[in-house]
C-alpha positions in Angstrom: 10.2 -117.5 114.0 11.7 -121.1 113.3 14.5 -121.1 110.4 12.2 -123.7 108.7 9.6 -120.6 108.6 12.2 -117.8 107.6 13.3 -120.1 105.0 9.9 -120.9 103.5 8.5 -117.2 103.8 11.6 -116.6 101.6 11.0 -118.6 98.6 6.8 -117.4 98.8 8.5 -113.6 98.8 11.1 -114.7 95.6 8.5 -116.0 93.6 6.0 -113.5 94.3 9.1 -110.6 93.6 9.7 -112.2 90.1 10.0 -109.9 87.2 11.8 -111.5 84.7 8.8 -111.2 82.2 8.6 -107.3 83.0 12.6 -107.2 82.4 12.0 -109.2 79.2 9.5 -107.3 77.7 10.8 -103.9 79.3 14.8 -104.2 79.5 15.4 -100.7 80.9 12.5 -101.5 83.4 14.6 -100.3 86.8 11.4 -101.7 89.4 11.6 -105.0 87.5 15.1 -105.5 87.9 15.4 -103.9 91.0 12.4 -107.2 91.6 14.7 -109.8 89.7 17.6 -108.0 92.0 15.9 -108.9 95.2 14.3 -112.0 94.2 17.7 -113.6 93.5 19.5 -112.5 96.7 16.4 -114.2 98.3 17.3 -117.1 96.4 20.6 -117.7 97.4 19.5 -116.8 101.3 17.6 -119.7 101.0 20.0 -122.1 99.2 22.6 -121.1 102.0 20.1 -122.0 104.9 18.7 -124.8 103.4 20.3 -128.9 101.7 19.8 -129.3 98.5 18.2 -132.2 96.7 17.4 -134.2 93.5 16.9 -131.1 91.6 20.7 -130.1 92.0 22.0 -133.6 91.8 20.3 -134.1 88.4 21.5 -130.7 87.2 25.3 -131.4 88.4 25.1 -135.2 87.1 23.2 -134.3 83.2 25.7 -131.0 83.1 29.4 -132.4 83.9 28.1 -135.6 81.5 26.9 -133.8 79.1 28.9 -130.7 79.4 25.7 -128.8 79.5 24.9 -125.5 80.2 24.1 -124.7 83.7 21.5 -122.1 84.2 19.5 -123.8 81.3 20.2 -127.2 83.0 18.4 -125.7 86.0 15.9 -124.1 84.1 14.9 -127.4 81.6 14.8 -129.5 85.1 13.3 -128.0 87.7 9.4 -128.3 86.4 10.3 -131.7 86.4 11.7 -132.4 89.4 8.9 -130.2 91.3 6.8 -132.8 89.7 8.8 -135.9 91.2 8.2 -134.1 94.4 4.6 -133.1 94.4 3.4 -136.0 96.1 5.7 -136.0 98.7 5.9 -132.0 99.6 2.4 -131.1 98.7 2.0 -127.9 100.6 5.5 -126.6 100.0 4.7 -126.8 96.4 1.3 -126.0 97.1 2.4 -122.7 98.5 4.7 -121.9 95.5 2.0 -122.6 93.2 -0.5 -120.2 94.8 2.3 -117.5 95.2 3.0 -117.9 91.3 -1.1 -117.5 90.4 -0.9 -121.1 89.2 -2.7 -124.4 90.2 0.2 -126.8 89.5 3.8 -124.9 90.4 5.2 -127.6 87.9 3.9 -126.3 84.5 3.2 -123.1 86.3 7.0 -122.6 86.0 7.2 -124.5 82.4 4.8 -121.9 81.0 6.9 -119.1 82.4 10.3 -120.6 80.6 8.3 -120.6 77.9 7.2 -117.0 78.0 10.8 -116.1 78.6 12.3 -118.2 75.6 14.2 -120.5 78.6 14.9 -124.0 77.0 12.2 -126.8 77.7 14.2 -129.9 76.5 17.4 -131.1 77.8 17.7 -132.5 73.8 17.7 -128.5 73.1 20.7 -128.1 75.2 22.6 -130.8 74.0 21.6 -133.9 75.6 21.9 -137.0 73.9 18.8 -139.4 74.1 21.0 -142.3 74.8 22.7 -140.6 77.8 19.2 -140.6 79.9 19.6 -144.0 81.5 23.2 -143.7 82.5 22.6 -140.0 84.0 19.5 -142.0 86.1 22.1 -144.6 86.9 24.6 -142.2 88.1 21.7 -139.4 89.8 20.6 -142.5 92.3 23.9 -143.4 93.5 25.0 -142.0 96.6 21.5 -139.6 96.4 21.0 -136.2 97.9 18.0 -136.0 100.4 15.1 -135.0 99.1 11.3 -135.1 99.8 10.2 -138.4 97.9 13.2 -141.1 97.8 14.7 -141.8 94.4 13.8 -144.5 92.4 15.7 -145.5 89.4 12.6 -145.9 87.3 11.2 -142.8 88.4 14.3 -140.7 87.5 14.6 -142.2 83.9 10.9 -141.5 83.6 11.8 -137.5 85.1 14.8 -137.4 82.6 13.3 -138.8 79.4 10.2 -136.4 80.0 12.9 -133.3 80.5 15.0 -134.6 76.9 11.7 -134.6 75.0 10.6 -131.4 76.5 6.8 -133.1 77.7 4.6 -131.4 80.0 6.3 -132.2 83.9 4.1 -135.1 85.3 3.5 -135.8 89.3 4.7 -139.0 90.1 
């Protein structure tokens, strides 16, 4: 089996493990966490076998601007930058969609920070509305690789949807 296949049977086995709404509604739930547990060391198999791309630039870039919080960073973004993505990696986020019972992984995965009580606005966490063109500014130079290339207008458009807290939308 190719790494390319390890690494994307990986992330359909995390999102299918995920229990974070059992450990939320039950916090002494041991199978959920024991779930959550696996699901996260999954996780960071992946991340370690894998590049990163816009998802992580945009979270470094709005977090050491902003001084924002990380894992809320991460979690406020990522619908959004799944969204960027979509038309670019549309069975890869076809797949996650199907393994989270959703037909669109983007607000599939808003719906579920809602149900946890995750931030869904980078305004919540402390963004200021005047700060989303220069974090676009900085995000697209020098960019990571990533599925779709990076267009300035396109990542004011991601970041001004993520400050407001709107529904992610495929580019």
């Amino acid at each position: 089996m190719a790494a390319q296949e390890i690494t994307r049977d990986h992330i359909v086995d995390v999102l299918r493990k995920e229990g974070l709404p059992d450990v939320m509604a039950q916090p002494d739930n041991i199978d959920a966490r024991s779930r959550c547990l696996y699901g996260a060391w999954l996780a960071g198999s992946v991340l370690g076998a894998t590049s990163v791309a816009l998802h992580h630039k945009l979270c470094h870039t709005v977090g050491a601007l902003f001084d924002l919080p990380h894992a809320e960073t991460h979690a406020v973004l990522l619908p959004h930058t799944i969204a960027y993505n979509t038309p670019a990696a549309r069975d890869a986020i076809g797949r996650a969609a199907k393994a989270l019972g959703v037909p669109d992984a983007a607000n599939g995965l808003l719906d579920l920070s809602a149900r946890l009580g995750a931030p869904r606005s980078l305004a919540e966490i402390g963004m200021p509305e005047d700060g989303i063109a220069r974090a676009a500014e900085l995000a697209t130079k020098n960019p990571y690789w990533n599925p779709r290339s990076i267009e300035a207008s396109g990542i004011r458009d991601l970041l001004a949807r993520a400050w407001s807290g709107a529904r992610p939308q495929a580019g």
